[in-house]
N, C-alpha and C positions, 0 to 999 in steps of 0.2 A: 267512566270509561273502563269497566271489568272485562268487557269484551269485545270484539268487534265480529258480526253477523258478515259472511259474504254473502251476497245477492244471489238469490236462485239455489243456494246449499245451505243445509243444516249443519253448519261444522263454524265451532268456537276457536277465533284465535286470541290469544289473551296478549293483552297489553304489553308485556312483559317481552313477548317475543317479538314485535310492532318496533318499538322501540331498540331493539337489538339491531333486527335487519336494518332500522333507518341508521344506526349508528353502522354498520358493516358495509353500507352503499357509499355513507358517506366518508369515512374513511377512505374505502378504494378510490372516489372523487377525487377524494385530497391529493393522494397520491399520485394520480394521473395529472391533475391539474400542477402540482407541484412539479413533474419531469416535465410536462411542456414549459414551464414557467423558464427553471433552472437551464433548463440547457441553453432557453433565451438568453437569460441573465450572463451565466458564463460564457458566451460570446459577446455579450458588449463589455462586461466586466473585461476580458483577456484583450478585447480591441481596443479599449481605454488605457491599457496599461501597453499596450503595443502601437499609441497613438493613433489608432484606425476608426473605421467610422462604424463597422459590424453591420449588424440585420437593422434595414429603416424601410425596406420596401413592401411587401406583407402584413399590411394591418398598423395599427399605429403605432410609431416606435418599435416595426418591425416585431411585434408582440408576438402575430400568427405566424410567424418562420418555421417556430415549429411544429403546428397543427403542418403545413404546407408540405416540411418535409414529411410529415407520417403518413402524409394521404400519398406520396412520392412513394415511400417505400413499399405500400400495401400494392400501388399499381406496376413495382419493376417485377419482373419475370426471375422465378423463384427458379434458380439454378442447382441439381445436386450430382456430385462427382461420380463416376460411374464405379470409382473403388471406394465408395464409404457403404458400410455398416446403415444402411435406411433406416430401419427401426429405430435405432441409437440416434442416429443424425438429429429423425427429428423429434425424439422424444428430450437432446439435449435444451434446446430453448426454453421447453416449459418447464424442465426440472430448473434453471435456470432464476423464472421468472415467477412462478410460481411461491416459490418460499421468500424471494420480496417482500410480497405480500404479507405472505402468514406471519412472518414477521412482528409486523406494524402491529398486529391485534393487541398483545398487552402493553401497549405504548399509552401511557396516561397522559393526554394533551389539554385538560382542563380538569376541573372541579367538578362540583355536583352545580350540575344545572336542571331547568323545567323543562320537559318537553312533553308536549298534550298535558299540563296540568303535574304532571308524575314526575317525580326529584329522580333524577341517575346522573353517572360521573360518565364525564367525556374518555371513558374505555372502554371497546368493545370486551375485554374480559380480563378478569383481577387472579391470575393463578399465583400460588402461595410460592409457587419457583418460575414467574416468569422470565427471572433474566436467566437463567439454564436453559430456557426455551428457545429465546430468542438466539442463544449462540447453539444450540441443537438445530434449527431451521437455518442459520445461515451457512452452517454445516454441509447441510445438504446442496443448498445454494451451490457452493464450489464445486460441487461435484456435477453439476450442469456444464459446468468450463472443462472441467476433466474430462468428459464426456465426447465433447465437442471435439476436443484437439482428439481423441482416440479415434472416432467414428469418420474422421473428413478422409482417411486413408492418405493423406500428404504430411512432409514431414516438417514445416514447419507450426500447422496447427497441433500437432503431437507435442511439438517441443515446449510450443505456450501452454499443454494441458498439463503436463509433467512440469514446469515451474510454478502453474497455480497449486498443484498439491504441494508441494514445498512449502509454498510461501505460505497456503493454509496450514499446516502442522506447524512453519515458526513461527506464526504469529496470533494462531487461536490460543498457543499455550499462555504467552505474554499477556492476551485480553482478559484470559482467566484469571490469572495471577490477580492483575491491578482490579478483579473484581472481588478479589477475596476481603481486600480491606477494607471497604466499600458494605460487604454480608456481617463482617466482624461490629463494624458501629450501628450499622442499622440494627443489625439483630432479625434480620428476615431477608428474603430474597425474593419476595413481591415487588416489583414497580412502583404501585401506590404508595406502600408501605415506605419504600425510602425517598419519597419525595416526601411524605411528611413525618421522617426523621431529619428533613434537612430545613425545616420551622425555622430553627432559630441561626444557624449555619451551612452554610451550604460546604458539602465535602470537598471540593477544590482547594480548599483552605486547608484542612487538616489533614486532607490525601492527597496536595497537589503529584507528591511524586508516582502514586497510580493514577489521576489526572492526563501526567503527560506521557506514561508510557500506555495508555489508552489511546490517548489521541494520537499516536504514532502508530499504534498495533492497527488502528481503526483504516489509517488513511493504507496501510498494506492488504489489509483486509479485504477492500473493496476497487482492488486492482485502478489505484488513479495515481496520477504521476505525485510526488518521483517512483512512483511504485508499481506503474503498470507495465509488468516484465513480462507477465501472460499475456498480454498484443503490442510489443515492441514492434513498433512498426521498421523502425530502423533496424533493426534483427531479425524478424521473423516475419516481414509482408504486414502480416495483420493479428497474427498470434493463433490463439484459439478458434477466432472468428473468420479467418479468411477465406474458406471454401462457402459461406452464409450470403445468404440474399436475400431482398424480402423480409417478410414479416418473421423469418427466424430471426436476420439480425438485427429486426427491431425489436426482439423480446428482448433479446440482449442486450441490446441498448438499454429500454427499458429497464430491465433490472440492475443495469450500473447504476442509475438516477436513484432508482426504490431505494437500493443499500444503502446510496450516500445520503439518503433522506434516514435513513432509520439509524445506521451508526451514529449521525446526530443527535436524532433522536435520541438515543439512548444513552450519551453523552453528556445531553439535558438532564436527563432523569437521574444518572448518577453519579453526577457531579457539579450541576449547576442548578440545581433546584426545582427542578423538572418546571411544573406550570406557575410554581409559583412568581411572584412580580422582584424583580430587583430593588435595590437599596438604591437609591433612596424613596422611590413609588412605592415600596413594603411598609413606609409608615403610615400612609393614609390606609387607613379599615377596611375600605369595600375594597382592596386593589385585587384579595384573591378570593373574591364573589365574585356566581356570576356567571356571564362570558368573558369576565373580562380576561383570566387566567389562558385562556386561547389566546389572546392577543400576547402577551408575555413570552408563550412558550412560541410563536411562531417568528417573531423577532429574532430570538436565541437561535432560531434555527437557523432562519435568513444569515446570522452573523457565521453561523459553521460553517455555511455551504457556501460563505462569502472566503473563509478561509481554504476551502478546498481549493476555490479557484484560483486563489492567491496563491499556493503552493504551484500548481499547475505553469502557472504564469509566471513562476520564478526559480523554481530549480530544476536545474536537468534529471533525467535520468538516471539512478544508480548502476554503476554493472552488478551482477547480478551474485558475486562474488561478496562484492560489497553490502549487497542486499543479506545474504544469509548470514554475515559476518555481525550487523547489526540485530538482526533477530538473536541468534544464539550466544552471541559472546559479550552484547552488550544489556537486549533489555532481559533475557528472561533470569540472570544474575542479579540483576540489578532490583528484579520483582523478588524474588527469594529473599532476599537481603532486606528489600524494606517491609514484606508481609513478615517477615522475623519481627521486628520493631515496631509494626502495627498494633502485633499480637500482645509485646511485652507493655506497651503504653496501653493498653486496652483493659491487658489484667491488673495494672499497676491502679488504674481509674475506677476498674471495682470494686478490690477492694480499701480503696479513699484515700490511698497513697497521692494521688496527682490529682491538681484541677485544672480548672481553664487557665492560670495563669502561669504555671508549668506546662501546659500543654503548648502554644503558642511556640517559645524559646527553642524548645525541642524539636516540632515539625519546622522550625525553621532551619535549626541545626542540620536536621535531616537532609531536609533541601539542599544542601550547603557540600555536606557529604556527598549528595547522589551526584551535583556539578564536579565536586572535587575529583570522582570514580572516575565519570566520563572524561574528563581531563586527562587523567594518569592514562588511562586506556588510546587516548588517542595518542599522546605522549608516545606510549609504547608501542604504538602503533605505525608513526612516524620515522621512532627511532631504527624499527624494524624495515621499515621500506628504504631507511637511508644506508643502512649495512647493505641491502639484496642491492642497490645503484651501485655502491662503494666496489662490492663482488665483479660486480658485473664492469666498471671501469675496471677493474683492474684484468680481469680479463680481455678485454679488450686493448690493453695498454701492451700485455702481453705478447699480441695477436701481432701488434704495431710494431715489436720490437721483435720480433723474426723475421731479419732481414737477406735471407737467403733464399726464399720463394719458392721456398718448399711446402710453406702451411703446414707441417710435421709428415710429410710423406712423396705428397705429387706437386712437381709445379704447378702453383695457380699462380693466376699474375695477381700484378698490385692492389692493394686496397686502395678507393681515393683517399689521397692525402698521404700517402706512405711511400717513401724512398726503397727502392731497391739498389741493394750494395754492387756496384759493375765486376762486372764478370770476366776475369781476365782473359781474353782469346789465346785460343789453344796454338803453341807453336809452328813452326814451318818443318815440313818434311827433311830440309835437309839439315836443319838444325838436330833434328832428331838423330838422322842420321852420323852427324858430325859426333853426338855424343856418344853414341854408342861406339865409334870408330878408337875414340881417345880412351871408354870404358877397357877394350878389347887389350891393345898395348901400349897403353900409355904416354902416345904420340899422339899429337894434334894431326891430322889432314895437311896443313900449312908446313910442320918440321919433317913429315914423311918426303915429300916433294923437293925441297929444300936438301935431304940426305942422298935422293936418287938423285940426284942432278950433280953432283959432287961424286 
């Protein structure tokens, strides 16, 4: 198979390329089939856990729910506000949904396998910096949301486009960070390449603490609870997306599902082993031949996207105060601090200072540490929110204890709950007068009366 002949043209396409496009179709496959899947899954997953009974009527096990809703959205009538920006409006979905995609490309989700005969690995393409890429593409990604809330001309889609640019700037720097220790061991920043620097170990172990400030930077990343502030619906109607109908905002949709596919993805790849088979299936030989290494990595994925849901379906909302507060003051601190110590156990293992069984003790110490931080910070955190209450009772106690109903200026009447001091009624006219009479010469009214009558 050097080449393949199209019928009726004299034009060579070679093997090489055959095999690309079939891995590029399929791939986009996955991907599609994957968001209808998930969004299934995550509604009987959150109805299980909400004791409900979710999608059963649509195909079996309610499977087509969500082919039914997209055939739904494609036929509702595409509405757009008479004060947006057109061009913008609807160039924002694809900008949107688009780098989704592009994404996914250097995602290595098996091995080298056969296909027509010819050995290649389960990625459409092996670049020497693909994870730089992949957060250059999801880059752009955000700026589909920005886009969005700027173009609807209303103001609560404005406000959801201006907290996704926030939340992208605290939180892309965070993912960087916890990917720099991650480049330090591997020694490359290909995909491929650190799934098989992670042969004998997988990096969760030795970089759990970029681990989990990944998978917290991740789930902000891809605007899903407790982290989807850009379409609070409680706050902003619908966010970004509220002015969308139709098949804009099922691009958008769409590219929520791609992300939360691909930040797992990516997740796998650099810190769980990417295709490789787990412990204890890594000791049989074929486990990472083959196809089978698909099956491995598609598990891993199922457990992430099992975890997104579970987050969804258990913790509220941050305000959004809180939200920036964690980005800046908790993880991208805490990433400096451990890529310091990444860097020094790193150079200390080159030159043969340290082995494995120094290494162990110390990322555990580490570990230990990073809990310790987040402790103290919250601590201080705490103690900080109980002095601003302490302030604020005592002003209020203040408030309580001005009991003349003045409020420092104008009558107001009472607070509930608060005694007003009684008010002595202003005397009688002729007592007034009586006094002023005695003021004048020093006779009562009563002994003046008493002298003329005598």
């Amino acid at each position: 198979m050097d080449h393949w002949v199209i019928n009726g043209f004299d034009t060579h396409i070679e093997w090489w390329f055959i095999i690309a496009l079939i891995k590029a179709v399929a791939a986009f496959a996955m991907l599609v089939v994957l968001t209808l899947f998930n969004i299934w899954f995550e509604r009987r997953v959150v109805s299980w856990m909400q004791m409900r009974i979710g999608p059963n009527r649509v195909g079996p096990q309610g499977l087509l729910q969500s082919l039914a809703d997209g055939v739904k959205l494609a036929l509702k009538e595409d509405i757009v506000p008479t004060n947006a920006d057109k061009p913008v409006f609807w160039m924002a979905p694809v900008l949107s949904a688009v780098p989704a995609f592009l994404a996914f490309a250097v995602i290595p989700w098996g091995g080298s396998v056969s296909i027509f005969h010819h050995r290649t690995t389960l990625q459409l393409v092996d670049l020497p910096i693909g994870v730089l890429y992949i957060l250059a593409v999801s880059s752009i990604g955000i700026y589909g949301i920005v886009l969005a809330g700027w173009s609807s001309g209303s103001t609560y889609p404005l406000l959801g486009g201006i907290r996704s640019s926030a939340q992208m700037i605290s939180y892309e720097i965070a993912m960087g960070l916890s990917f720099a220790g991650v480049f330090l061991y591997a020694g490359t920043m290909s995909t491929s390449g650190i799934v098989a620097a992670q042969a004998q170990t997988w990096y969760i172990l030795p970089l759990c603490v970029s681990g989990i400030i990944y998978i917290i930077a991740m789930v902000g990343e891809t605007n899903r609870a407790p982290f989807d502030l850009p379409e609070a619906e409680g706050e902003l109607v619908g966010g970004f997306h509220t002015e969308y109908s139709s098949l804009k905002f099922a691009l958008f949709f769409l590219a929520e599902y791609i992300n939360l596919v691909t930040v797992s993805c990516l997740a796998i790849t650099m810190f769980f082993g990417g295709w490789r088979a787990p412990w204890p299936i890594s000791l049989w030989s074929g486990a990472n031949q083959g196809w089978y290494p698909m099956i491995w990595f598609l598990v891993k994925l199922m457990i992430f996207v099992f975890f997104f849901i579970w987050l969804r379906g258990t913790l509220p909302r941050l305000r959004y105060d809180q939200f920036m507060r964690l980005g800046w003051k908790v993880l991208i601190p805490v990433s400096l601090v451990w890529l310091l110590l990444v860097a020094v156990i790193r150079q200390l293992r080159n030159v043969g200072d340290m082995d494995q069984a120094h290494l162990i003790p110390i990322c555990i110490g580490a570990a230990a540490l990073f809990v310790l931080v987040l402790v103290a910070l919250e601590v201080r955190e705490r103690n900080q929110i109980g002095l601003d209450r302490r302030a604020r009772d005592a002003e209020e106690l203040a408030r309580e204890e001005d009991q003349d109903g003045l409020g420092g200026g104008f009558p107001v009447p009472p607070m509930p709950g608060q005694q007003r001091t009684p008010i002595t009624p202003r005397p009688l006219r002729s007592s007034l007068v009586a006094a002023a009479a005695l003021t004048a010469n020093g006779h009562t009214p009563a002994e003046e009366a008493s002298d003329g009558h005598q």
